[in-house]
C-alpha positions as CSV (number, residue, x, y, z in Angstrom):
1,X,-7.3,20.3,23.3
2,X,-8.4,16.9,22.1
3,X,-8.2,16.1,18.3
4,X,-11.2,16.0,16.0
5,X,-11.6,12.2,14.3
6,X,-9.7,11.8,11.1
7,X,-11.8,11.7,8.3
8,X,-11.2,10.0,5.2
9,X,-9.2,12.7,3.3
10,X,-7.2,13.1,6.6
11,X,-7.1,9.1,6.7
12,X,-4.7,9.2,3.5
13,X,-2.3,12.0,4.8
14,X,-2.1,10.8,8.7
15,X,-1.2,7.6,8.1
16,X,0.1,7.0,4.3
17,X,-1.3,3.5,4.6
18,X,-3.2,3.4,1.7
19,X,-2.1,0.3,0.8
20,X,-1.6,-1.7,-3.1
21,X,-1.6,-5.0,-4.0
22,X,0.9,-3.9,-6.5
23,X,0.7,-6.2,-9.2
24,X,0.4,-6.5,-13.0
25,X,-3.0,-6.2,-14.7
26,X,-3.6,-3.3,-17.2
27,X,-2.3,0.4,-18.2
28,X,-3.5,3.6,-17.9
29,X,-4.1,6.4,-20.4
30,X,-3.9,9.7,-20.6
31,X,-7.7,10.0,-19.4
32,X,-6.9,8.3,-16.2
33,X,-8.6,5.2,-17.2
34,X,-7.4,1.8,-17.3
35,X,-6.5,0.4,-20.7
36,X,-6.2,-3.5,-21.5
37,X,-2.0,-4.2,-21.9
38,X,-1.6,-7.5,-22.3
39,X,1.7,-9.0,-23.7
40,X,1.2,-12.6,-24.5
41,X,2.4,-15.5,-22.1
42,X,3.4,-18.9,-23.0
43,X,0.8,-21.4,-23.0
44,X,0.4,-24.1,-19.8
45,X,1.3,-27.2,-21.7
46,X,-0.2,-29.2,-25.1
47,X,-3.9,-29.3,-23.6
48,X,-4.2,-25.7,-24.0
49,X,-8.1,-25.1,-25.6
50,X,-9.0,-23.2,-28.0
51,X,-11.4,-21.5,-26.3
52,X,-11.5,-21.2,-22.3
53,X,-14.9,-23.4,-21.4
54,X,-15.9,-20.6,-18.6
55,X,-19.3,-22.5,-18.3
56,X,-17.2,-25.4,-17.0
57,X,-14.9,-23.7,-15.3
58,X,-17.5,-21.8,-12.9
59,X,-19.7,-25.1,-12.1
60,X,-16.2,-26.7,-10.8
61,X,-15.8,-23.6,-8.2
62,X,-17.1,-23.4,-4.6
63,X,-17.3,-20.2,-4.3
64,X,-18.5,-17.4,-6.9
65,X,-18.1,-16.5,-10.5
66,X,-19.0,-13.6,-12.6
67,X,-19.3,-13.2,-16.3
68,X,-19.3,-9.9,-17.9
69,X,-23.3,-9.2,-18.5
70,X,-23.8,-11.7,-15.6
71,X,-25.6,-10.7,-12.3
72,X,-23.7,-9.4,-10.0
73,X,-20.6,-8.7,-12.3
74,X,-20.3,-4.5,-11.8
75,X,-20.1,-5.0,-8.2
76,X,-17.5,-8.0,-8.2
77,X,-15.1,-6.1,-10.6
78,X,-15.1,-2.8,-8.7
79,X,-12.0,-1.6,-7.1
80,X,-11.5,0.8,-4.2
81,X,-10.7,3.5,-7.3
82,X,-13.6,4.3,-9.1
83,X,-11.6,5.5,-12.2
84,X,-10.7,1.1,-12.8
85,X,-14.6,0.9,-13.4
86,X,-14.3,0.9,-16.9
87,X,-11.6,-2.3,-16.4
88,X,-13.7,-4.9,-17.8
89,X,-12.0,-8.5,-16.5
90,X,-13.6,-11.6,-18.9
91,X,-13.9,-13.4,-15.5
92,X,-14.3,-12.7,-11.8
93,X,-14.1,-15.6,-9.2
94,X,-15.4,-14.9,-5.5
95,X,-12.9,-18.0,-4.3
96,X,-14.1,-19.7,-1.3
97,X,-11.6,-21.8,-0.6
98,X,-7.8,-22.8,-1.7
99,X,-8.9,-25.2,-3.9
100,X,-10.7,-22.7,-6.1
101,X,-7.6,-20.1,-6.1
102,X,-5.8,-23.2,-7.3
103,X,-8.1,-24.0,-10.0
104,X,-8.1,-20.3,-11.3
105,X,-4.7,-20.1,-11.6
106,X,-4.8,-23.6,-13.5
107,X,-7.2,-22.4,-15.8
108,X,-5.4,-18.8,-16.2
109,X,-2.4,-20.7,-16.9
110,X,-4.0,-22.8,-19.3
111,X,-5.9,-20.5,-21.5
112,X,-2.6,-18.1,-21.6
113,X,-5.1,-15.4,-20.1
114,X,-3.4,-13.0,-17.3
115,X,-4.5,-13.6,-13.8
116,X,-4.4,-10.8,-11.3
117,X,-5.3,-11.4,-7.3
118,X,-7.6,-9.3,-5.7
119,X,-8.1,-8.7,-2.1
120,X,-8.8,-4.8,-0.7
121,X,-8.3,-3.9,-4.3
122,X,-6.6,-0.6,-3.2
123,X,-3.9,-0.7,-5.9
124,X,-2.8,2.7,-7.2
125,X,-2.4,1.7,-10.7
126,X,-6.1,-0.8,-10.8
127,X,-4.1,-3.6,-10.5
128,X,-6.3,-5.7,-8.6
129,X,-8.3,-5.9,-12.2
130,X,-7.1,-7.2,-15.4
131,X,-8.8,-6.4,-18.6
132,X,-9.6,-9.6,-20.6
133,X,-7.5,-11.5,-17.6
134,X,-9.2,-13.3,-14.8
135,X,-9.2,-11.5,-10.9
136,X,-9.1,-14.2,-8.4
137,X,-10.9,-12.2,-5.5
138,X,-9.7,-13.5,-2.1
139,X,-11.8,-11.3,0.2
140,X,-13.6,-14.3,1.7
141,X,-10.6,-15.7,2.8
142,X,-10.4,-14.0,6.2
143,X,-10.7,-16.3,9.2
144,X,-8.5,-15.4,12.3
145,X,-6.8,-16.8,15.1
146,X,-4.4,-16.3,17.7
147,X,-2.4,-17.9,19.9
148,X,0.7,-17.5,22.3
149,X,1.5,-14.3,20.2
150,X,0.7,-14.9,16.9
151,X,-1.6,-14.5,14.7
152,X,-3.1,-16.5,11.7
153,X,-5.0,-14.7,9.4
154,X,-6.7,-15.0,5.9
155,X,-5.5,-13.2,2.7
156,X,-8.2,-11.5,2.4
157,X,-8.9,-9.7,6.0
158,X,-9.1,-6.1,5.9
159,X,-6.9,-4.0,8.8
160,X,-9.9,-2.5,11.2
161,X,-10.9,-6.2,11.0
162,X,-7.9,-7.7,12.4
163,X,-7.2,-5.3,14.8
164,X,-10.5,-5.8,16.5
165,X,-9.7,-8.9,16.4
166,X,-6.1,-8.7,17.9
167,X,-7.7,-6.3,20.6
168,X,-9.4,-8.9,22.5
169,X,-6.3,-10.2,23.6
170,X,-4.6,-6.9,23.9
171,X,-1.9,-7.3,21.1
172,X,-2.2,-5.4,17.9
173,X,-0.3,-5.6,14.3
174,X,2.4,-2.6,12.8
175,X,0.1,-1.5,9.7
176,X,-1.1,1.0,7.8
177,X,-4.5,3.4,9.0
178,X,-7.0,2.6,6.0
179,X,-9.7,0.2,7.4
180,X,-10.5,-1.3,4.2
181,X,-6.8,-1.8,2.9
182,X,-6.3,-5.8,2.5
183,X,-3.6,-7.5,4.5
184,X,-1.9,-9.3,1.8
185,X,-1.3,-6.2,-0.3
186,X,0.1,-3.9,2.8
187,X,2.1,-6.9,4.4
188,X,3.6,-7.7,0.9
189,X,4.6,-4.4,-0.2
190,X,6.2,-3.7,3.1
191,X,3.3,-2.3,5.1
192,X,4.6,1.1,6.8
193,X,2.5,3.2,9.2
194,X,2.4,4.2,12.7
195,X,4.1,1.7,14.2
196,X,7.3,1.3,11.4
197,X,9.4,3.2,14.0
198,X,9.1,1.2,16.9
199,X,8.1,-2.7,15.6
200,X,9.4,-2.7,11.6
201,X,7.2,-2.7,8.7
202,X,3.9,-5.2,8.8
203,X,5.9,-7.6,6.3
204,X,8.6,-8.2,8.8
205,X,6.0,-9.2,11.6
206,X,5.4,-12.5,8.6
207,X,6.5,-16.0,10.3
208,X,4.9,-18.0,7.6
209,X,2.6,-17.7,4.8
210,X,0.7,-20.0,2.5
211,X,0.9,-19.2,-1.4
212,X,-0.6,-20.9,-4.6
213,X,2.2,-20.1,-7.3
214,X,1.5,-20.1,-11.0
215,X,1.8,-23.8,-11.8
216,X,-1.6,-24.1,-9.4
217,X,1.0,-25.9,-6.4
218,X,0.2,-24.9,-2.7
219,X,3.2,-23.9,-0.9
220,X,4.1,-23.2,2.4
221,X,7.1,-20.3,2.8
222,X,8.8,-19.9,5.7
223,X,12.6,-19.3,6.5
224,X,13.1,-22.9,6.0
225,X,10.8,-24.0,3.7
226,X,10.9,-22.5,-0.3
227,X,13.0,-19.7,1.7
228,X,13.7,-18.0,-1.4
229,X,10.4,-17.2,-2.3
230,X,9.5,-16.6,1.4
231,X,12.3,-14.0,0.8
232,X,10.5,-12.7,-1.9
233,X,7.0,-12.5,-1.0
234,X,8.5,-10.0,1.9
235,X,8.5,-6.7,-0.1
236,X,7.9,-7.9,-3.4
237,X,5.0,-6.6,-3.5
238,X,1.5,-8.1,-4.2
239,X,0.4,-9.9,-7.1
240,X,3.8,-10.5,-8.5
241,X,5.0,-14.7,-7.7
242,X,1.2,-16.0,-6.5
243,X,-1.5,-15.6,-4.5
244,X,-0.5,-15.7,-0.7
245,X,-4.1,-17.2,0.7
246,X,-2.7,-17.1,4.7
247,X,-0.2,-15.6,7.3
248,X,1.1,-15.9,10.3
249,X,2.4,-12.9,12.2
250,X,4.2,-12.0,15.5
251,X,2.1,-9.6,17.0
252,X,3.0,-6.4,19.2
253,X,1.4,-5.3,22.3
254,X,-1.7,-3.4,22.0
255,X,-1.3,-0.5,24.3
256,X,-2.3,2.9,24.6
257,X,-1.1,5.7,22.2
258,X,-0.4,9.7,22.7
259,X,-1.5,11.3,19.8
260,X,-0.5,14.7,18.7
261,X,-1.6,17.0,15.7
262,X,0.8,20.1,15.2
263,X,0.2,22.8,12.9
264,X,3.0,25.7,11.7
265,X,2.5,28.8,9.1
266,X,2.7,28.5,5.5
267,X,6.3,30.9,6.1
268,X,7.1,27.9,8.1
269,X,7.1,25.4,6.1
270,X,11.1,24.9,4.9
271,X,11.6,25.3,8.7
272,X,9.4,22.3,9.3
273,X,10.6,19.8,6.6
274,X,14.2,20.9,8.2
275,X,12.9,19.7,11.6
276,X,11.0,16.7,11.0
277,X,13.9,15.3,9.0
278,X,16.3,15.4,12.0
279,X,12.9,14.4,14.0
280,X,12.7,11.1,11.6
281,X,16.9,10.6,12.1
282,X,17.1,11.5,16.0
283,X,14.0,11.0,17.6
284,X,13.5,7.4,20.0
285,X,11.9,4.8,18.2
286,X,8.6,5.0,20.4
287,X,7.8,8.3,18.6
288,X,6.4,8.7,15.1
289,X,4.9,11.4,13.3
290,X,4.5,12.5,9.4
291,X,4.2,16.0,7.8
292,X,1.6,17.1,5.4
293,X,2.2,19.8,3.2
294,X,-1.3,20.6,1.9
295,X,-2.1,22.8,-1.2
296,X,-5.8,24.5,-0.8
297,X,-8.0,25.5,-3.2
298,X,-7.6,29.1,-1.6
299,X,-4.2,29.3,-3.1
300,X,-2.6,28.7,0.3
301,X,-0.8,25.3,2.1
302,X,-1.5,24.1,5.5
303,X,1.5,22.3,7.0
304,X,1.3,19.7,9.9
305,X,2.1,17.1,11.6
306,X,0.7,14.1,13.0
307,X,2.3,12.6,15.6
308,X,1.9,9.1,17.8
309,X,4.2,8.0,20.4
310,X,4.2,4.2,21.8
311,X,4.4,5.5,25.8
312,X,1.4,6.1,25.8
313,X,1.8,10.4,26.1
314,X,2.4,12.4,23.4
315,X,3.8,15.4,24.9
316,X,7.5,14.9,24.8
317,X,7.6,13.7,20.8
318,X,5.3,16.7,20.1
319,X,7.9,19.0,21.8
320,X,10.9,17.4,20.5
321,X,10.0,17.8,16.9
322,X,8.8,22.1,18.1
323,X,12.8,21.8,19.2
324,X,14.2,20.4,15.8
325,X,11.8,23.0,13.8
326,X,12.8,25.7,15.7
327,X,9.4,26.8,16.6
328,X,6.3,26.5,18.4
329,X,3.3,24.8,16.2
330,X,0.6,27.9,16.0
331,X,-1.8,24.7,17.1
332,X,-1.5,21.9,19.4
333,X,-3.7,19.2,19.9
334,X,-2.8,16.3,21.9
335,X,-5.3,12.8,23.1
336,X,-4.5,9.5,24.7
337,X,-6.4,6.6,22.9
338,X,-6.8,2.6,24.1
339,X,-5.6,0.5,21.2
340,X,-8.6,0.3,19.1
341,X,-9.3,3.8,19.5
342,X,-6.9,4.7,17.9
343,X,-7.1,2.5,15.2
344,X,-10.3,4.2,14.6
345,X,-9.4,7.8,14.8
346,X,-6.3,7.3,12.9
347,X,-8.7,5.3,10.1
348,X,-11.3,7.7,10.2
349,X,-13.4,5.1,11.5
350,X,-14.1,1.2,10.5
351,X,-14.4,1.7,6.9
352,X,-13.7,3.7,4.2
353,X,-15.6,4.7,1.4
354,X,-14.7,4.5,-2.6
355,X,-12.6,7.0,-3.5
356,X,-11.2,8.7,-6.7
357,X,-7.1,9.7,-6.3
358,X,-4.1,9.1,-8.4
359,X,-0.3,9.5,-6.0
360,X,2.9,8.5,-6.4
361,X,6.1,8.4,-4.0
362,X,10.0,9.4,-3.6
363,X,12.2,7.2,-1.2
364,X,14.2,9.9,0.8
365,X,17.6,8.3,0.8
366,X,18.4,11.0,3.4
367,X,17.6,14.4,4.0
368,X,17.1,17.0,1.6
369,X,19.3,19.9,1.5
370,X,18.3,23.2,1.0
371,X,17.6,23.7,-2.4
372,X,15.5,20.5,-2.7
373,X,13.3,21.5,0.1
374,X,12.3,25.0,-0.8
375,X,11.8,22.9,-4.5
376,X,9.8,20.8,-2.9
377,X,7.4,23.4,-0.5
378,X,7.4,25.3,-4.3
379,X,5.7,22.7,-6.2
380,X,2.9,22.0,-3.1
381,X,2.7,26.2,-3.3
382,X,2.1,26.1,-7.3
383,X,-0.6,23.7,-7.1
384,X,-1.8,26.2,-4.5
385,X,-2.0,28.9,-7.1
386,X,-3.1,27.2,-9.4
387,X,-6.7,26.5,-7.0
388,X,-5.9,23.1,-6.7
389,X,-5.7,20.4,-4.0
390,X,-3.3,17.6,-3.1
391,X,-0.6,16.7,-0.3
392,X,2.7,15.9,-0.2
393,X,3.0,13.5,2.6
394,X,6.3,12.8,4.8
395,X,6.8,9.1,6.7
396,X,9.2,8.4,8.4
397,X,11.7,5.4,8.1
398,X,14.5,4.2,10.8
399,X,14.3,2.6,14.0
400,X,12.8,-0.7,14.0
401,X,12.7,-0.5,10.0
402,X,16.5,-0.6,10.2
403,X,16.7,-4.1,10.8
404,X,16.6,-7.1,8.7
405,X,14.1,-9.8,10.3
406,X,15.0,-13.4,10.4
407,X,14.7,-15.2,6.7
408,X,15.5,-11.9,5.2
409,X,13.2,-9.2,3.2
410,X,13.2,-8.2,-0.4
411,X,11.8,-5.2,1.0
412,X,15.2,-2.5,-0.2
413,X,14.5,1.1,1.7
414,X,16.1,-0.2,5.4
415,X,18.2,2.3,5.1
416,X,16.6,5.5,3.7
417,X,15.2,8.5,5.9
418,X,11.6,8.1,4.8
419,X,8.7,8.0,1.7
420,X,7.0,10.9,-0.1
421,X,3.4,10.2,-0.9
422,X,2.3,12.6,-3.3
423,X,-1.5,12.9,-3.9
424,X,-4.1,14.3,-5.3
425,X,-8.2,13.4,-4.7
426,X,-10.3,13.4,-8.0
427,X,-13.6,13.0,-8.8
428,X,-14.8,9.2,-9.4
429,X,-14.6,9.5,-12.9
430,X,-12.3,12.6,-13.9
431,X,-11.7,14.2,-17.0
432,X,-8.8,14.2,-18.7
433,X,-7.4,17.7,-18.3
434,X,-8.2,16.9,-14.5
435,X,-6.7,14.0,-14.3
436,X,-3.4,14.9,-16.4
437,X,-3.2,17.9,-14.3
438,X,-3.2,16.1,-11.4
439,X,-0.2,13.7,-12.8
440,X,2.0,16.7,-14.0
441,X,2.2,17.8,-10.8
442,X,3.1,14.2,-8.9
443,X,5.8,14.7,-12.1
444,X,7.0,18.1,-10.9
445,X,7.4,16.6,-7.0
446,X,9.6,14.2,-8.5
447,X,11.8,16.5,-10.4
448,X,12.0,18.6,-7.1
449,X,13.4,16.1,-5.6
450,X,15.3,13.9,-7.6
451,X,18.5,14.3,-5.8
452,X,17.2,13.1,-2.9
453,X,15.6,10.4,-4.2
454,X,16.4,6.8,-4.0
455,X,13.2,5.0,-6.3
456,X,9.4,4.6,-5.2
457,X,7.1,2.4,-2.5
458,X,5.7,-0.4,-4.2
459,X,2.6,0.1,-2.2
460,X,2.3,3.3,-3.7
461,X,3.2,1.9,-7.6
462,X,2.1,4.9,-9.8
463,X,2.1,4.8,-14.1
464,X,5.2,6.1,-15.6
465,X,7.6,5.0,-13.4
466,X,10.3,2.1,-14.1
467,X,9.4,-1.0,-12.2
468,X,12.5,-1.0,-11.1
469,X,12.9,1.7,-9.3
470,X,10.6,0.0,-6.4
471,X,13.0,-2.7,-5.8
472,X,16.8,-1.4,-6.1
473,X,19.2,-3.4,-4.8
474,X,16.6,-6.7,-4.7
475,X,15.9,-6.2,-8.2
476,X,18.0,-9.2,-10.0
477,X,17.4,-11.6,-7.3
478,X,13.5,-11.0,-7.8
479,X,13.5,-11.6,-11.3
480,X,15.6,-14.8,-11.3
481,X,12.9,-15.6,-8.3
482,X,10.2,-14.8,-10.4
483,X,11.3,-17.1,-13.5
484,X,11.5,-19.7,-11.1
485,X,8.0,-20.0,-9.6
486,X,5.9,-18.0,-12.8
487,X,8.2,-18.8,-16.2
488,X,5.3,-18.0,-18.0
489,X,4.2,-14.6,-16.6
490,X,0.5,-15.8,-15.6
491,X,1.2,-12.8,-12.8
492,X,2.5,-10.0,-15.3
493,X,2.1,-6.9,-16.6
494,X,3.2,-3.4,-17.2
495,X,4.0,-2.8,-13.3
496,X,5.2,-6.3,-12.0
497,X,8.3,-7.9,-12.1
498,X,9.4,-9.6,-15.1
């Protein structure tokens, strides 16, 4: 049987790509809806005015500016999250070229107001937004080329775009699944998704980038060249030293995937989580596949995985992972897909549309034992009862992600087992006693499995959660690295480094 395209519910549990530029920018409250938190930062130098001159300002830029009230403004501040819409930045520029990021920043800098880069504006938290702040918007910034194996790309490309690209010469890029999802924030964070197994996360693919840093300087990081910061930029997550305006990447061949979908019994469910845990330790690095535990509205869960294997057949992964579970999946569905069609079943197509969710994540530092995994298949079965939706979704770490690439990664999980992506879909614009349900229970997932846990994905940065608990073992380095090249916080707030 040949599976159904993913749609874009699907898209956020098959591939976990939904990806953050996880920066600083403003708080949430109780509601669900951002509120402005911003802690004052020191002033750029004796010429700071009293008042920023934005009329001035915007006739120096190439490329767009917004003003609230201004034409054009709702739709430049909007994120991928409709519940940031109320996030009301006192400036939006649509940069079209370096030289205007550098000249935002300057002027951020100067008038002490927070600036906060925006490119898919996917971030969990509305991060890509700053209330009061500036948003330096780099989604124009998305030229592409390719040569002898690698690929330079724009900030500001989105993932379905650069793998059309990258499929006319039959290469292709380890990423996330969300078409929209910017490459700066994914590649940043880390950047984990079907490939992670067999080529390392998208951030370890980086060769080079090109970064404007807080005092408005363009620099080029590279192992050799500002390698600290290079080392930094690599899992540090977006938005947090500068705004990274182009990459270079080694690619990875483009070829054909085997993709599976297996689905197993509600009873089955601990047996499952068992089994794809030794799957994720044991299996060959050419096979990858998550598990969704699903809570319906019906009061029951569906559980399932989906599964892609590099070789091109998905037969042997699907039955592998049956072996480690101990049983046969009550549905099997199994394709073989060209490159870029399976970038678009996996993506539920070639874009995405807005959508309203909150998540958050556990780092599995290794498996769960007994206890924590019926906890865990507990709290997806009380949200069950309860008539509500949302997904606990597993990814898997190891292979490839094992390893350190050259110049080093701040990125700290090589060793863990996999992530936790806990989410729940809401309306655009929820209530409160929807949207605080919805957080209690990302809450109770991490109490189920706190022994287990090792911190949180910066690509999935979530309210509540100390900062750093993303970075671990990195953490110190980062902050002496983020003193260095932004002393006076112009990238800052509640979830960055500082």
């Amino acid at each position: 049987m040949t599976p159904e395209p993913v749609n874009r519910r699907t898209l956020l549990k098959a591939g976990g790509a939904l990806a953050a530029l996880a920066a600083a920018g403003c708080t949430e409250s109780p509601s669900g809806h951002a509120s402005p938190s911003i802690a004052p930062i020191a002033p750029g130098g004796p010429d700071v005015a009293a008042a920023p001159d934005w009329a001035g300002f915007g006739r120096g830029l190439d490329g767009r500016f917004y003003r609230p009230g201004s034409s054009g403004y709702a739709g430049a501040h909007q994120l991928f999250n409709p519940r940031f819409d109320s996030v009301q930045p006192a400036g939006v520029v649509k940069a079209a070229t370096i030289a205007d990021i550098r000249e935002s920043v300057a002027f951020a800098r100067k008038n002490r107001l927070r600036c906060a880069p925006k490119a898919g504006g996917h971030s969990y938290v509305g991060a890509s937004s700053v209330a009061n702040g500036l948003v330096v918007d780099i989604g124009n910034l998305r030229s592409m080329s390719y040569a002898n194996g690698v690929l330079t790309v724009g900030a500001g490309a989105r993932l379905y775009d650069v793998h059309a690209f990258l499929d006319r010469y039959g290469r292709s890029l380890p990423t996330g699944t969300c078409p929209t999802v910017g490459v700066a924030g994914l590649a940043l964070g880390g950047g984990m998704g079907v490939h992670t197994r067999a080529y390392g996360l998208t951030g370890d693919r980086i060769l080079s980038m090109q970064v404007v840093t807080a005092d408005g300087v363009f620099r080029a990081c590279s192992p050799t060249q500002n390698a600290d910061l290079f080392w930094a930029l690599r899992g540090g997550g977006g938005g947090n030293l500068g705004i990274v305006t182009s990459f270079r990447l080694s690619t990875i061949p483009g070829g054909r995937l085997g993709i599976f979908v297996l689905k197993w019994t509600q009873a089955q469910a601990a047996a499952v989580i068992r089994g794809w845990q030794r799957f994720a330790r044991e299996a060959p690095t050419t096979s990858w596949a998550n598990l969704h535990l699903d809570a319906r509205a019906d009061g029951t869960i569906a559980v399932r995985a989906v599964g892609v294997s590099t070789t091109g057949s998905a037969t042997a992964a699907a039955a592998q992972l049956e072996s480690f579970v101990g049983a046969r999946a009550s549905s099997r569905t199994f394709s073989q897909r060209s490159h870029l069609e399976a970038v678009r079943f996996l993506g539920g197509g070639t874009t995405s549309p807005r959508t309203g969710f909150t998540a958050g994540s556990d780092v599995l530092r290794g498996p769960m034992d007994a206890a924590t995994i019926n906890g865990l298949v507990n709290t997806v079965k009380a949200r069950a009862r309860a008539g509500k939706t949302a997904s606990a979704i597993l990814d898997p770490l190891g292979g490839q992600a094992v390893k350190v690439p050259t110049g080093g990664s701040a990125w700290p999980w090589r060793s863990s087992l996999g992530v936790i992506q806990w989410y729940v879909g809401l309306a655009a614009h929820p209530t409160s006693t929807s949207y605080n349900s919805a957080r209690a229970w990302i809450t109770s997932g991490h109490r189920a499995v706190a022994k287990a846990s090792a911190g949180g994905y910066v690509n999935y940065v979530e309210p509540g959660r100390a900062v750093q608990s993303y970075y671990s073992g990195s953490w110190n380095r980062l902050r002496t690295i983020k003193r260095k090249y932004d002393p006076a916080n112009v990238f800052g707030g509640p979830y960055g480094i500082s």
